[in-house]
N, C-alpha and C positions, 0 to 999 in steps of 0.2 A: 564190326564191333569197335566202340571206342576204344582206345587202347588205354590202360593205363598209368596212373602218375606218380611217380616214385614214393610221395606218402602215399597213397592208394596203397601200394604194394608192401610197403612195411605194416599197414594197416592188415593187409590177408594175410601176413606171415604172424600178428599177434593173436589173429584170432585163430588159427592155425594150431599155432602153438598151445592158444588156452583151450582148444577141445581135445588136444594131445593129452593135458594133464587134468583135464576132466573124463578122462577116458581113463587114466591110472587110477585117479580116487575112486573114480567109482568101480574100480575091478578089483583094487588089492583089497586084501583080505587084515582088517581092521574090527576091532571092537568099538572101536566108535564112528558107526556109518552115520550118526545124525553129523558129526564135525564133517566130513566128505562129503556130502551133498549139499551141506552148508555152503562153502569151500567153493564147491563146484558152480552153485547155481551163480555166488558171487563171481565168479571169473569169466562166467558167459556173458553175465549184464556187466562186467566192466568191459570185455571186450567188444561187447555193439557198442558202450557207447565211446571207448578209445577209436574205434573207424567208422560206425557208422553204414558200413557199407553193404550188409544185410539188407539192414530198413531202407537204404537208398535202392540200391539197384535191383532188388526183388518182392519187396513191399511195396513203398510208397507209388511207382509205375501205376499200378493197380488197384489197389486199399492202402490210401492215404489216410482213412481213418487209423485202421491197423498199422501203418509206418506211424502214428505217431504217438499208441498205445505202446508201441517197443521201445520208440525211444525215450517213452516218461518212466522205463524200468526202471531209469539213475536215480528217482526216489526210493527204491526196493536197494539199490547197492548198497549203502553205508548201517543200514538196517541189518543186510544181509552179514556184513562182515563182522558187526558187532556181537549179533548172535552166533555167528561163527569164534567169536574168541570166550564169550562164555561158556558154548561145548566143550570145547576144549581146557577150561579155566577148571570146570565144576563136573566131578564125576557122573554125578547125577540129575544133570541138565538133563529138560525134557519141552520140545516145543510144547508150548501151551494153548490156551484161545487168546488169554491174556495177550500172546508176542501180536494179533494182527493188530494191535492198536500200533504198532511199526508202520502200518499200509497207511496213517492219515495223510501225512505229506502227498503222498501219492494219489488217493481221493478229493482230496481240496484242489490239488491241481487237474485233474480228472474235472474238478468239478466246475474250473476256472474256463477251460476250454470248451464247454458242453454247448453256450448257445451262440458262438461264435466260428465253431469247426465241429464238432460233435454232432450238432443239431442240423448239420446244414448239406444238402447235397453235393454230389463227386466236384459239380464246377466250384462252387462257393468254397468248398475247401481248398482247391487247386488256387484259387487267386489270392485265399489268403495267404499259403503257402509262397507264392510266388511276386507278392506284394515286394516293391523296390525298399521299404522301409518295413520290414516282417520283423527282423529284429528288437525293433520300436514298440511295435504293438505291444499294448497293456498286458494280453495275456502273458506276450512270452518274456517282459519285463517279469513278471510277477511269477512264471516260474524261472527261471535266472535266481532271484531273489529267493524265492523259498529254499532250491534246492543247495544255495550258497548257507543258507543261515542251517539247515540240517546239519550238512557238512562240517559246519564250525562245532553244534552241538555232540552229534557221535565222535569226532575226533576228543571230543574233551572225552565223551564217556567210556572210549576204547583206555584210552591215557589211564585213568583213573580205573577201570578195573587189572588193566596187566600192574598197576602201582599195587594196588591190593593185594593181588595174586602175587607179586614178588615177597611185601612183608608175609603173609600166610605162610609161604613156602619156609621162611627166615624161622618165622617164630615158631613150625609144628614140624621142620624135618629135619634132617642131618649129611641129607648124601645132596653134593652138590651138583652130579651129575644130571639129577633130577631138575634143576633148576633151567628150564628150556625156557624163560619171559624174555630174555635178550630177544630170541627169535620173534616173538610175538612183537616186541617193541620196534625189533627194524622191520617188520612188515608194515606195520600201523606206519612208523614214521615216514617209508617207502613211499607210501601209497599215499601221504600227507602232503608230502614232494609234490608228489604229480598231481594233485588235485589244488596244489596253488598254483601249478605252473597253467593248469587245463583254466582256474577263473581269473588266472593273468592274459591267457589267449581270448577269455570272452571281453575283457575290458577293452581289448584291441579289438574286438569286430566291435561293440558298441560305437567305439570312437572312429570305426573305419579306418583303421592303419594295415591295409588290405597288405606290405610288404613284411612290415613287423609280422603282422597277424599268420602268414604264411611260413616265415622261419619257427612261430612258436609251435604250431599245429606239426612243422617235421622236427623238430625239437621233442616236441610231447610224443610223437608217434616213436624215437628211440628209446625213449623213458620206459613207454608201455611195453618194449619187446624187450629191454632189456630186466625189466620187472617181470616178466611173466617166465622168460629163461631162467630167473634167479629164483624163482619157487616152484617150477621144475625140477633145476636139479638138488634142489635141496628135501623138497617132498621126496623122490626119488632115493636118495642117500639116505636121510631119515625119517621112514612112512611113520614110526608112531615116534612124534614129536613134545610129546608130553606127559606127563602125570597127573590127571585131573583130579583136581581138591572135592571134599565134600562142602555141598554150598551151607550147610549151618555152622562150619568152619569161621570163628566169631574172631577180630584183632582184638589183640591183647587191650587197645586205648579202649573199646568197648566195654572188655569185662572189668575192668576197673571200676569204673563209671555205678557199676553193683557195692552198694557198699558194707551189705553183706558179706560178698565172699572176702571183700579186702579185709574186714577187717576180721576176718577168721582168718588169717592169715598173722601170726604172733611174731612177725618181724620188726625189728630197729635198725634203721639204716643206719644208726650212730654206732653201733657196736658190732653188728654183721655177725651175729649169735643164737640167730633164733636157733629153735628145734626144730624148724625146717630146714633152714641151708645148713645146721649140721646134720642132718638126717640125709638129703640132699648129699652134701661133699662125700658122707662114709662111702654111703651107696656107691659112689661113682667109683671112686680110689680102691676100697674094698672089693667090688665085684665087675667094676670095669666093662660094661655096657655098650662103651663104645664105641668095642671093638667091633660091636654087629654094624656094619656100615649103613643097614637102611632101620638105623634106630629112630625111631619117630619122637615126640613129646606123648603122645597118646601109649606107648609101648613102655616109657620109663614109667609113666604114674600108675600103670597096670603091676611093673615089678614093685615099687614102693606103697602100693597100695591106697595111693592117694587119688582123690579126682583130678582130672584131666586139668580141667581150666583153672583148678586152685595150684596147681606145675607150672604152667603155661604165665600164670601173673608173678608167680614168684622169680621165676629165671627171665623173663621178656619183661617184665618191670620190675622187680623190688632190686634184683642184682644186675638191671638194669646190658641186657646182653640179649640178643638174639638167640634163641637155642639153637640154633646152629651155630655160631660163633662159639658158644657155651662148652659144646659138645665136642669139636672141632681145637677147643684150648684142649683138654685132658687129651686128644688123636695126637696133637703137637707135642706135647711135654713128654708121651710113653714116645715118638719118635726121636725125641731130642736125648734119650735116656737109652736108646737103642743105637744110634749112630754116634756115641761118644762112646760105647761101649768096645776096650781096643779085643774083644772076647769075640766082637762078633762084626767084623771088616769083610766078615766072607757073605753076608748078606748087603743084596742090590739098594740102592731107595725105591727100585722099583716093587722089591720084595717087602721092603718095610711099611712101604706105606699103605698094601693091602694087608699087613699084618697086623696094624695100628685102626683100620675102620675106612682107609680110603677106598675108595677105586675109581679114582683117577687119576693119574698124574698132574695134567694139570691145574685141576683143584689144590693138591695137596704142594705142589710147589706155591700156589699164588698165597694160601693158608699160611705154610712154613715159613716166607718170606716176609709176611706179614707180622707174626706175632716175632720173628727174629731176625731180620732185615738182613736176613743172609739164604741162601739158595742151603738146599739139607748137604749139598757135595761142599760147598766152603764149609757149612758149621763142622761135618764131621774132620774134614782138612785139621780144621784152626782148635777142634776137640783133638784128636789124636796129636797132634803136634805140642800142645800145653804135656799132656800127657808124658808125650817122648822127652 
């Protein structure tokens, strides 16, 4: 048996590894199994096509057709992942019939090969396959090309839903623990990496730079193992990695855009007086709300007895502040009003800032530092000290 070649081998150890944690999604015990199978089917189809060595050494031998239906799965990847960040994005995602309109790239190309390998018996496929200039051929120019220009479209549409998903979070929660799209963002960008690096390596087989060409493909082959270790152990540490929003969940720049609700809404930015933000300020100062750390904007207009989105445009646009920013000033000012107090030096900041609405620490430091450019252990220092 031929032996094999050091990418070969790094190549068995990513696929390895991706049914290792296709084997964890799919056993731990989760409320959202559509994101886990999501998740999983994508990390199969990126792992055939990061080595290839499936369809090579145990397909194609045999069913060259089928070796090459597997390896056109790379139009099902970026489809896969996108609806993988949706489940996750949207509590109430649900596959639809609508999603197979994801499969066309994948049928046009299907459909590009049909009377040229598709259509043609075991030899005719074999010599196209093994044609000295196969990379050339129209078909597989034209899929190169299609599955490049996908690629460029789901990255933008991945980008643009975690953007979304980070303002929604800003403008309708308050616990920033909650706040898991960093993660989503370095996957997307992870995986951005190595799909420029994988159509820098096709540019080199085009052009025949068989030395370059072979440093990129073990180059690419550390990427993929180093990427699939890296959401191993991080799936592993934390299996439910998010809080999925409700998809009628609308941005604030949308409801604006209504010019009904705005201008039911009896605000002057000139004077900052309405009978909203003073009904608004009593609430918060008088009954202090938020102190409940998984205070929502949906939760405050339910106490004040106002509709939700006529909340939501007043604090995220007319006062011009994110509600969680919002919410997060009154968590700072009742801490800065606690750690200056020389009454009470016998409480932690660890203590005070689950006292105040936190629960995190380091949220509530990056917050504290922010609105006071000092760490809550200097402010209290530089408070007790004025004091003394």
């Amino acid at each position: 048996m031929e032996s094999l070649s050091f990418e070969q081998f790094i190549s068995l150890i990513v696929v390895f590894v991706s049914w290792l944690l296709v084997a964890f999604l799919l056993t731990t015990k989760t409320k959202n199994k559509t994101s886990n199978i999501l998740l999983s089917l994508f990390l199969l189809v990126n792992a055939q096509d990061s080595s290839g060595l499936f369809a090579s050494y145990f397909v194609y031998p045999n069913y060259p057709g089928w070796g090459m239906i597997i390896n056109s799965t790379v139009f099902i990847k970026m489809p896969l992942l996108y609806l993988y960040l949706l489940s996750v994005i949207y509590s109430d995602f649900k596959l639809k019939k609508k999603h197979l309109w994801h499969l066309l790239p994948w049928v046009i190309n299907f459909m590009v090969l049909i009377p040229r390998y598709f259509a043609v018996d075991v030899d005719s496929k074999w010599a196209f396959l093994n044609a000295s200039n196969v990379e050339r051929m129209p078909e597989i120019k034209a899929s190169y090309v299609l599955v490049h220009i996908q690629m460029t479209v789901y990255f933008v549409l991945c980008f643009v839903a975690i953007k979304k998903y980070k303002t929604l979070l800003l403008e309708n929660y308050s616990n920033a623990s909650l706040f898991n799209y960093k993660w989503l963002f370095q996957l997307v960008l992870l995986f951005a990496i190595e799909a420029f690096i994988a159509t820098f390596k096709n540019v080199l087989l085009f052009a025949h730079s068989v030395t370059a060409y072979f440093y990129t493909v073990f180059i690419l082959s550390l990427i993929a193992l180093s990427f699939i270790c890296w959401m191993v152990l991080k799936a592993m540490h934390s299996p439910e990695l998010f809080r999925g929003i409700n998809s009628n969940l609308q941005l604030v720049r949308n409801l604006v855009k209504d010019d009904s609700r705005s201008n039911s809404l009896n605000y002057n930015p000139e004077t900052d007086d309405s009978p909203e933000i003073v009904a608004l300020k009593e609430h918060m100062t008088k009954n202090e709300p938020y102190l409940e750390a998984t205070l929502t904007v949906y939760d405050l207009a339910k106490q004040m007895d106002i509709p939700t989105k006529d909340l939501s445009v007043l604090i995220n646009h007319h006062l011009d502040q994110h509600f969680f920013d919002f919410v997060n000033g009154y968590r700072i000012r009742k801490a800065m009003g606690i750690l200056e107090d020389p009454d009470k030096t016998d409480l932690t900041v660890l203590e005070i800032l689950y006292e105040v609405g936190f629960n995190s620490k380091s949220s509530f430091n990056t917050a504290f530092k922010k609105y006071t450019n000092l760490t809550p252990t200097q402010f209290r220092d530089n408070a007790l000290k004025s004091v003394a």
